[in-house]
C-alpha positions as CSV (number, residue, x, y, z in Angstrom):
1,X,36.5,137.6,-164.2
2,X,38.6,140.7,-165.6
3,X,35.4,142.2,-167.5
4,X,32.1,142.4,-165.5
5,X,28.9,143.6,-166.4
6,X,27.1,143.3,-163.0
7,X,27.6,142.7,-159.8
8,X,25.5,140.4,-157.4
9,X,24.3,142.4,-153.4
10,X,27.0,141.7,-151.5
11,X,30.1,142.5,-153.9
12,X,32.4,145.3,-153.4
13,X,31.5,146.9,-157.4
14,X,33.0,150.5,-157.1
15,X,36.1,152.8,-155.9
16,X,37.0,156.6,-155.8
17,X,39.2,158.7,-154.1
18,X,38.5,161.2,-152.3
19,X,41.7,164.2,-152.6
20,X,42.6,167.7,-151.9
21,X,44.6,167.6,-154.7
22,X,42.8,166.1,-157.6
23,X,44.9,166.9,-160.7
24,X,48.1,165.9,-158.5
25,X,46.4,162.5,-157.9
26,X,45.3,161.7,-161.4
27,X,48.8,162.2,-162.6
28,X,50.1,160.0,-160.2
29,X,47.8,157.5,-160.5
30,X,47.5,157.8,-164.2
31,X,51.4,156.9,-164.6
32,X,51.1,154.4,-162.3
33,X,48.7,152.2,-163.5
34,X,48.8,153.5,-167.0
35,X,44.6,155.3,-166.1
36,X,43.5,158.0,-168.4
37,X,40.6,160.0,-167.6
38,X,36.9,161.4,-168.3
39,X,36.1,164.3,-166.3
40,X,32.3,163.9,-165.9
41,X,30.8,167.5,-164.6
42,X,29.2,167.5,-161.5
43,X,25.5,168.7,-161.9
44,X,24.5,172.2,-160.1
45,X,28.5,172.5,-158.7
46,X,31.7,173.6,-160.4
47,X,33.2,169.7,-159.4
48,X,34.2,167.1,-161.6
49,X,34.0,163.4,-161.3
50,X,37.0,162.1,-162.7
51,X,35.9,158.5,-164.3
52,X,39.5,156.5,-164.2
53,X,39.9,154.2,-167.6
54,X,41.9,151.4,-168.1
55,X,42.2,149.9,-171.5
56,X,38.3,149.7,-172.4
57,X,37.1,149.2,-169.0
58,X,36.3,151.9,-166.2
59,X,38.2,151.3,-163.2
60,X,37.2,154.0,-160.8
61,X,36.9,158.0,-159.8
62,X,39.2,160.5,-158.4
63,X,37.3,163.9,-157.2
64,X,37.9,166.6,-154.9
65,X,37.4,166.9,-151.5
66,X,34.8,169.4,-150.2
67,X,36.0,172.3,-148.3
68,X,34.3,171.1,-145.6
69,X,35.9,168.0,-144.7
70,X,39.9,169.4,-145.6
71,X,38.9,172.1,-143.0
72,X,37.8,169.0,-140.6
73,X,41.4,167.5,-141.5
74,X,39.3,164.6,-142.9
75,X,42.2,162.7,-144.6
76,X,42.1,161.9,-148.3
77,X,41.3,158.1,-148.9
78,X,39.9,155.5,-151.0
79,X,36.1,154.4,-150.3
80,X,34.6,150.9,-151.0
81,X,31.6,150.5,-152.4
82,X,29.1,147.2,-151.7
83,X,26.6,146.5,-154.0
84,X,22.8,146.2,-153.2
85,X,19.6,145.8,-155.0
86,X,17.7,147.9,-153.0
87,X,19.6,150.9,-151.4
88,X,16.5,151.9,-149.4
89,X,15.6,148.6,-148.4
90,X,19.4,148.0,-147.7
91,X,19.3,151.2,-145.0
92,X,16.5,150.2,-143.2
93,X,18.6,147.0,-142.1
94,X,21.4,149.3,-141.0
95,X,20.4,150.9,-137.7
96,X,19.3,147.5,-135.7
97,X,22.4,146.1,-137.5
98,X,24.5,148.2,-135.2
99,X,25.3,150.9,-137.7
100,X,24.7,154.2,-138.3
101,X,24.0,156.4,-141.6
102,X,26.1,158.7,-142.3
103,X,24.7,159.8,-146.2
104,X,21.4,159.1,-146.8
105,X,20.3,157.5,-150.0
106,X,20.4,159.7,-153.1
107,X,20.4,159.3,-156.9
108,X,23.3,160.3,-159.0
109,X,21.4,161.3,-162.0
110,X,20.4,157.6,-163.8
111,X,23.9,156.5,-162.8
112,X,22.6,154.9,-159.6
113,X,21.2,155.2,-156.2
114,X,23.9,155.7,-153.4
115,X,24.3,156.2,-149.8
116,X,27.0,156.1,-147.2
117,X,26.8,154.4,-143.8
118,X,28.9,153.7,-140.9
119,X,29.4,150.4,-139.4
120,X,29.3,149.1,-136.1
121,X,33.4,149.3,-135.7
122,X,33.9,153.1,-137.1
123,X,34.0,152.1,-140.9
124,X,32.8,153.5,-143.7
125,X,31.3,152.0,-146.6
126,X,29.2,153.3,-149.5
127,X,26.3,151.2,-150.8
128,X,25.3,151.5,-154.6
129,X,22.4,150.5,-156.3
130,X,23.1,150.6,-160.3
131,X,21.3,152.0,-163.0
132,X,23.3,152.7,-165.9
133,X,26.5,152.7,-163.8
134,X,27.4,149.1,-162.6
135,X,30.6,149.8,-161.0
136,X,34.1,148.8,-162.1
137,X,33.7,147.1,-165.5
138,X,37.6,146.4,-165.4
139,X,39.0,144.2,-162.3
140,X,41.5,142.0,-161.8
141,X,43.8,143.1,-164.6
142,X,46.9,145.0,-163.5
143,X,46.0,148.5,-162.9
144,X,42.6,147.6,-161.7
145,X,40.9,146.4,-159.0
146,X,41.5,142.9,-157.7
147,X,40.5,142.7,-153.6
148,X,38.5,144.6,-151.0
149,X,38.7,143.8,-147.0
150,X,38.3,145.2,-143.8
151,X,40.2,146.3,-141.0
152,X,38.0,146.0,-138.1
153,X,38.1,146.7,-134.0
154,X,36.1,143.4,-133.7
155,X,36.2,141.7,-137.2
156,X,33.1,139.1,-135.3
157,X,30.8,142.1,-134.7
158,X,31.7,143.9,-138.3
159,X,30.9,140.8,-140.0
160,X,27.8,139.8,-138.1
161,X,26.9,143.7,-139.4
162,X,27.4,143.1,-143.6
163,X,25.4,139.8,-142.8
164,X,22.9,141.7,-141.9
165,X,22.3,144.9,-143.8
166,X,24.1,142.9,-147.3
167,X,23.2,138.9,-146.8
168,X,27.0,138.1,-146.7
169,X,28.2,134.8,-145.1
170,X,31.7,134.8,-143.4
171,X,34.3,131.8,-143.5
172,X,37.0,131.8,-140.1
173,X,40.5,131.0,-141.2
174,X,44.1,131.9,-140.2
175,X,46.8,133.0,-142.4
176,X,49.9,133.4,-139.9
177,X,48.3,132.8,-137.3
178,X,45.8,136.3,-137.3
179,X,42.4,135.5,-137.9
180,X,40.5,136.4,-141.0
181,X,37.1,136.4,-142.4
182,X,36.5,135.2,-145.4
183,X,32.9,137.2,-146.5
184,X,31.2,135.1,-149.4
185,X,27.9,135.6,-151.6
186,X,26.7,132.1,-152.3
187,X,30.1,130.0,-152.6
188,X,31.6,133.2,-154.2
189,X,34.3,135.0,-151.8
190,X,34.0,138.7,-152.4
191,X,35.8,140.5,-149.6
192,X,37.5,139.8,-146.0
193,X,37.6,141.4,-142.7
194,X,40.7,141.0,-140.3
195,X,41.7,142.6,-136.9
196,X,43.7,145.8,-137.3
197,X,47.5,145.1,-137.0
198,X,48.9,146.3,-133.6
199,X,45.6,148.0,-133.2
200,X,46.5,151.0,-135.1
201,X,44.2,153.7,-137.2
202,X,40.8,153.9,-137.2
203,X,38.6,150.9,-138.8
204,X,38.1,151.2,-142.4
205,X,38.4,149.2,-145.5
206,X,41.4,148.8,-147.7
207,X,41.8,148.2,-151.9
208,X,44.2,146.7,-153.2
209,X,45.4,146.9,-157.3
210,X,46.5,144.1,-158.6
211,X,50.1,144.6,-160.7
212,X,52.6,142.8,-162.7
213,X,55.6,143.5,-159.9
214,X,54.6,144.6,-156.7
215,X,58.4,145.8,-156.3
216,X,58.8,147.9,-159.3
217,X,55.6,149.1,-158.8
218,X,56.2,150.2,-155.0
219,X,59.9,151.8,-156.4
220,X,58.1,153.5,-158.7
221,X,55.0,154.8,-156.5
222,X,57.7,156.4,-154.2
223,X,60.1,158.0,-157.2
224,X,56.3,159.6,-158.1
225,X,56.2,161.4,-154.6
226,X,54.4,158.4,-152.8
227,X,55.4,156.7,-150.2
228,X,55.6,152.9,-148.9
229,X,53.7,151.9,-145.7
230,X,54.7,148.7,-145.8
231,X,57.5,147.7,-148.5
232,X,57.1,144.8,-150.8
233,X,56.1,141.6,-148.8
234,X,55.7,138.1,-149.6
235,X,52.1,136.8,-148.4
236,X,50.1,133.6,-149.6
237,X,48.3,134.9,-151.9
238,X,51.3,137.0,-153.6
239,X,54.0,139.8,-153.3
240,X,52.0,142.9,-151.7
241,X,52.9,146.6,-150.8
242,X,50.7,149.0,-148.4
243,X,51.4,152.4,-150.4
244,X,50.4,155.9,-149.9
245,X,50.3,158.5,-152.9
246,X,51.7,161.8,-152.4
247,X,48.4,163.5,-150.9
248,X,48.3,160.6,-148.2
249,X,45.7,158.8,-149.4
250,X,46.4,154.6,-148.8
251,X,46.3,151.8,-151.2
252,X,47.7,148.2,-151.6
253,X,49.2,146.5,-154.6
254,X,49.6,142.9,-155.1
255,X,51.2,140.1,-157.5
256,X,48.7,137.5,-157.7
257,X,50.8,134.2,-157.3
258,X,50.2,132.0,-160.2
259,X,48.0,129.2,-159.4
């Protein structure tokens, strides 16, 4: 559904990037997509939280990196976010899962309750509890969300991990030949996790933006300064592009094929 107002444990419900450049980024993004922007101050810092709009909806967040991680060459990227009921209760799953935390739980104000963990295969994933602040209100509309998934080391022991720390159930299938992982609240698929091509990168989950054109989009992204990973491909599900805007940080965009 393009307009949500909740999100059920288990659902990827928020975005935001994570940039060294963070004006550079909104105006890529923002002629991109067509985003504007509300630059939410940052409580007790000088940083803003750059809440990304898409016709009435909110679609995600663009902020600065720290100083800390540029001077750790941490590179700028896109995080996931899973929703949960219970953050806390959530955490305490996450260590005999075969995880790691790597934030612990916080609240942002009465936006939510957050934290960040690592899971068994190197990736990180945010976990948000909502208060005021559901998530993305806007998906599946060009310019906004439409897919999360996983590229995992083992894609078996990541998913027996979000089983356990989020209740999610996983579905085997192939699609040319490379397994996939079909991760599903109820009968509802909500994400995916797949091996990582050749083995290369670190784990880590992907977004993807759904689009009118995946090609004119992609030509565009790269007369903008970014650059194409992967040009325009045709997959089962639609036309899809790996992209990276001009800081680095990755994204996918995909034509949904028209059922």
């Amino acid at each position: 559904m393009p307009v949500r107002s909740s999100y059920a444990q288990g659902t990827p419900n928020w975005i935001d990037l994570q940039t060294p450049d963070q004006e550079a980024a909104k105006a890529f993004y923002g002629e991109l997509f067509g985003w504007t922007f509300d630059d939410q101050p940052t409580p007790d810092t000088d940083a803003v939280y750059s809440m990304a709009l898409k016709d009435d909806g909110v679609v995600g967040a663009i902020s600065a990196q720290s100083a800390e991680s540029i001077a750790q060459n941490v590179p700028p990227m896109w995080n996931t976010y899973i929703a949960v009921d219970n953050v806390d209760a959530a955490m305490a799953r996450v260590d005999a899962a075969g995880g790691k935390v790597a934030m612990p739980a916080f609240d942002v104000m009465a936006a939510g309750r957050m934290a960040f963990v690592i899971d068994p295969t190197g990736a990180p994933v945010g976990l948000w509890q909502a208060k005021e602040h559901i998530g993305a209100t806007l998906v599946n509309e060009p310019g906004s969300l439409v897919w999360n998934d996983l590229r995992a080391d083992d894609p078996i022991v990541a998913a027996a991990f979000y089983a356990a720390v989020f209740g999610l159930t996983g579905d085997s299938q192939n699609w040319d030949t490379t397994p996939y992982i079909s991760l599903k609240v109820g009968d509802e698929t909500v994400a995916g996790i797949s091996g990582r091509p050749g083995g290369e990168g670190p784990s880590g989950w992907q977004i993807y933006f759904a689009v009118d054109d995946t090609e004119a989009v992609a030509a565009k992204a790269q007369a903008l300064g970014g650059t194409a990973i992967v040009e325009p491909t045709d997959t089962p599900i639609g036309p899809m592009a790996t992209l990276a805007d001009p800081q680095g940080a990755v994204f996918n965009v995909i034509s949904i094929a028209a059922e």
